[in-house]
C-alpha positions in Angstrom: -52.3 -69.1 80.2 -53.0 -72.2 78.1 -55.1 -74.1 80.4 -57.2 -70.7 80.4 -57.0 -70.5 76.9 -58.3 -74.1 76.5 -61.2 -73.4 78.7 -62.4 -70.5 77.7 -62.6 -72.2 73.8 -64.4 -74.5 75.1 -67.2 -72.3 77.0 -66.9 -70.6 73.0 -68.0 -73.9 71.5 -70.8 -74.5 73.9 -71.9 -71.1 72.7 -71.4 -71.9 69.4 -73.2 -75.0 69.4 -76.2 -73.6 71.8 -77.0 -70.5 70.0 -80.3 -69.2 68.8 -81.7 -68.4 65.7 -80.6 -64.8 64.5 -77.4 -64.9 67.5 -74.2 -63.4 66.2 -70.9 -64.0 67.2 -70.6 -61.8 69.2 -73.7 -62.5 71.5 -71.6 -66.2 71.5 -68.6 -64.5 72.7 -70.6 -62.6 75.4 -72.3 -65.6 77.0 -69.2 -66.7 76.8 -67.5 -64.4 78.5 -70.0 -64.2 81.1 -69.4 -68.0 82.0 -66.0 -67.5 82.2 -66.0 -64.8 84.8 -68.1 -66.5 86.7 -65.5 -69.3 87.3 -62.3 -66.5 87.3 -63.4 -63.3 88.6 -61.1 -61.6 86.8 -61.9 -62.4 83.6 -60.5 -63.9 80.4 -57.6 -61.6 79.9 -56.4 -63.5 76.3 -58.8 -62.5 74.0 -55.6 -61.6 71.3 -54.2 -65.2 72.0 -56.9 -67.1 72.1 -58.2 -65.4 68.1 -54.9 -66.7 67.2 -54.8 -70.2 68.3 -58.0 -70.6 67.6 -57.7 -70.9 64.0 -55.5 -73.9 64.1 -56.7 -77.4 64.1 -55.9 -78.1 67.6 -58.6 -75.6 68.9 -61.5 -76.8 65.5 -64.7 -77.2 67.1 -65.5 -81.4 66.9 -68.7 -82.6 65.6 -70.7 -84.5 68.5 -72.4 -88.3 68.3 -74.6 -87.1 65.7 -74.1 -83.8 64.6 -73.3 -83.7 60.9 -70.1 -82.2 59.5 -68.1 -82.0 56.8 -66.7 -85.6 55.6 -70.0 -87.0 57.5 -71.2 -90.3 56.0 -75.1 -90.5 55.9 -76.7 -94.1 56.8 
């Protein structure tokens, strides 16, 4: 379940960090979705779990090379 889990958040980051002007999060948790049945045809069937987890530091999105985020110093 975890390994799913861990997967899945990261198709949902990709998303996150790929999405267009005006996309909601809900259009990220579709394309999301989407990419993840194409690897498990059955879907991702821990939605409930992974909106839990997700929330904890473990699971926060990291800035890439470059990207600017909070605590960021500018040079």
């Amino acid at each position: 379940m975890m390994a799913k889990i861990n997967f899945f958040n990261g198709l949902y980051q990709q998303a996150d960090r790929t999405r267009g002007s005006g996309c909601k999060d809900l259009d990220v948790m579709k394309v999301a979705l989407k990419e993840f049945k194409e690897r498990f045809p059955n879907g991702f069937q821990h939605i409930e779990a992974w909106e839990v987890v997700r929330r904890h530091e473990k699971w926060a999105q990291v800035p890439l090379m470059g990207e600017e985020g909070e605590g960021s110093a500018h040079i």
